[in-house]
C-alpha positions in Angstrom: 0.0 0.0 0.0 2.6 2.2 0.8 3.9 2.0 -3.2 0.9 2.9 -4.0 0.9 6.2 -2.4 4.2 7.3 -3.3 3.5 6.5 -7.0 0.3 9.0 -6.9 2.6 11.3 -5.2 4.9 11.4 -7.3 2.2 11.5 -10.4 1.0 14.3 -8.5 3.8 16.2 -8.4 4.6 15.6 -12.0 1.2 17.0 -13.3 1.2 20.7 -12.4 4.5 21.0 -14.1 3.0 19.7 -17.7 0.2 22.0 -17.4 1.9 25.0 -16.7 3.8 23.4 -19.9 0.8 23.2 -22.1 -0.3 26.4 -20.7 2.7 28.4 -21.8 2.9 26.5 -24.9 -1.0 27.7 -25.5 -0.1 30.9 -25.2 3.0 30.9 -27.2 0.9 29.7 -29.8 -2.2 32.4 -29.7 0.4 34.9 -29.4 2.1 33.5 -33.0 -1.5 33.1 -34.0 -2.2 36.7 -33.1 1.1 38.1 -34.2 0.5 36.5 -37.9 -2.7 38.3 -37.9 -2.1 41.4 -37.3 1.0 40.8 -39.9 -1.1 40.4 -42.6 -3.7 43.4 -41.7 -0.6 45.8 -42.0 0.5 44.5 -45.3 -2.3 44.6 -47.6 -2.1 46.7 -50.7 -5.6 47.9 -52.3 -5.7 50.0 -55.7 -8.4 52.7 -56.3 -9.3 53.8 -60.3 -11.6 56.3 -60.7 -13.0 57.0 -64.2 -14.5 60.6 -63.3 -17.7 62.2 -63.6 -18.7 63.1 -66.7 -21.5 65.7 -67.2 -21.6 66.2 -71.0 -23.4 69.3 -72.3 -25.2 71.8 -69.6 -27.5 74.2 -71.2 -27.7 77.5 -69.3 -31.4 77.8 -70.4 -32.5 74.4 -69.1 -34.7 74.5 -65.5 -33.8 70.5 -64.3 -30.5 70.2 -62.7 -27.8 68.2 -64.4 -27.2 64.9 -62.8 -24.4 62.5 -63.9 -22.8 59.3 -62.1 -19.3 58.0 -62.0 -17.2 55.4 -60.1 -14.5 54.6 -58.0 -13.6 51.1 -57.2 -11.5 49.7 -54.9 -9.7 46.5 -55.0 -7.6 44.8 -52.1 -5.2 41.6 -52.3 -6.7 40.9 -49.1 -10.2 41.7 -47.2 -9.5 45.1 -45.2 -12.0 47.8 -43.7 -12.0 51.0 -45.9 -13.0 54.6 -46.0 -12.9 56.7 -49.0 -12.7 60.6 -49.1 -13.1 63.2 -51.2 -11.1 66.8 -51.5 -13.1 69.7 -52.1 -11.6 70.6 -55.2 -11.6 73.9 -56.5 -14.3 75.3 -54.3 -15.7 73.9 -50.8 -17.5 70.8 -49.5 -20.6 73.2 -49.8 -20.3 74.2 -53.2 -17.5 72.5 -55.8 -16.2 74.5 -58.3 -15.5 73.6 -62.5 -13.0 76.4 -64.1 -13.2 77.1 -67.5 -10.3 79.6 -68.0 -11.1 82.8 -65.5 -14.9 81.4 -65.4 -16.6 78.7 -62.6 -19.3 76.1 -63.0 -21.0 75.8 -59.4 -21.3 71.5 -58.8 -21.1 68.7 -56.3 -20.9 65.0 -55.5 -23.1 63.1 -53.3 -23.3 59.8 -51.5 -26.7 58.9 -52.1 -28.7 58.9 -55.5 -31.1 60.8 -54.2 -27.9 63.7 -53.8 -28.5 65.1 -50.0 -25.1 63.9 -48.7 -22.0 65.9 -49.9 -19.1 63.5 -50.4 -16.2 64.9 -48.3 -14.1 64.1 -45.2 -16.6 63.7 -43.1 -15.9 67.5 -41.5 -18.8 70.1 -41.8 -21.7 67.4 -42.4 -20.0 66.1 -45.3 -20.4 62.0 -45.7 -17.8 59.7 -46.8 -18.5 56.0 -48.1 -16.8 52.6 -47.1 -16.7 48.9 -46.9 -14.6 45.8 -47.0 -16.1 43.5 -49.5 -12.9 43.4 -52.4 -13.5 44.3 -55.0 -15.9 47.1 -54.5 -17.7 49.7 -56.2 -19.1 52.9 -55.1 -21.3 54.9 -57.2 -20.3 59.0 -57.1 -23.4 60.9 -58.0 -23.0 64.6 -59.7 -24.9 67.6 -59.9 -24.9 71.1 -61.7 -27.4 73.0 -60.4 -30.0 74.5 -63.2 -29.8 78.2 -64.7 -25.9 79.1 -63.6 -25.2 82.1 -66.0 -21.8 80.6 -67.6 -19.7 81.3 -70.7 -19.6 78.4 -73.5 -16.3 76.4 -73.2 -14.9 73.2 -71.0 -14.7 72.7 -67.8 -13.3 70.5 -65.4 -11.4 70.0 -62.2 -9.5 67.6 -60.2 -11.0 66.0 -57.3 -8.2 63.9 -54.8 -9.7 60.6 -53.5 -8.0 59.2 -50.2 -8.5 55.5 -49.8 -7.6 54.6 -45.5 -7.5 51.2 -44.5 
């Protein structure tokens, strides 16, 4: 009988060491686990192409405002969480500005098709779109507001888009 005590004693005192083993060695592992993880966030790469907004023709006589759509898409090697904002251009989040030489062409881009959401940085009441299904598209709605007295001729400007993930 007496054998038979030592031998649980000594299987007693040989089990706490093996699981503070397997518990170090389980948290070796999550923190390679974790560590790998967080890896991968930090490296993806994602690519934005944005074909523009184009408005065609705007007659000055016309009483409908001038709506157009365009796109900017966004594509990721790997699955990340995304914002997208917009510059004001040449004018402000309230009122974007076209130049034709010295002359302006009042416009904006919107969120939402119904165009109440100015497309920004999300400063001043301005909205700003997201996601993190790859590949992804996000419609850009246009408008030129009806009856601006402007000369005949082009106009254009340049609109930065920031992608943050």
């Amino acid at each position: 009988m007496t054998t038979c005590c030592k031998r649980l004693r000594a299987l007693s005192l040989i089990r706490p060491p093996r699981r503070r083993q397997r518990a170090a060695a389980s948290l070796r592992l999550i923190t390679v686990i974790l560590l790998a993880a967080a890896q991968q966030a930090w490296s993806a790469t994602c690519t934005v192409s944005t074909p523009g907004v184009n408005f065609g023709s705007y007659d000055v006589f016309s009483n409908q405002n001038l709506d157009s759509t365009g796109n900017i898409s966004v594509i990721c090697d790997i699955g990340v969480s995304y914002t997208i904002f917009l510059s004001p251009g040449g004018g402000s989040y309230a009122s974007r500005s076209m130049a034709g030489g010295v002359h302006r062409l009042s416009y904006n881009l919107y969120t939402d098709p119904s165009r109440t959401s100015v497309w920004g940085d999300g400063s001043g009441g301005t909205s700003i779109a997201g996601g993190s299904t790859i590949p992804a598209n996000h419609p850009v709605y246009g408008r030129i507001p009806a009856r601006q007295n402007v000369y005949v001729g082009s106009y254009s400007d340049s609109i930065t888009v920031t992608l943050n993930f």
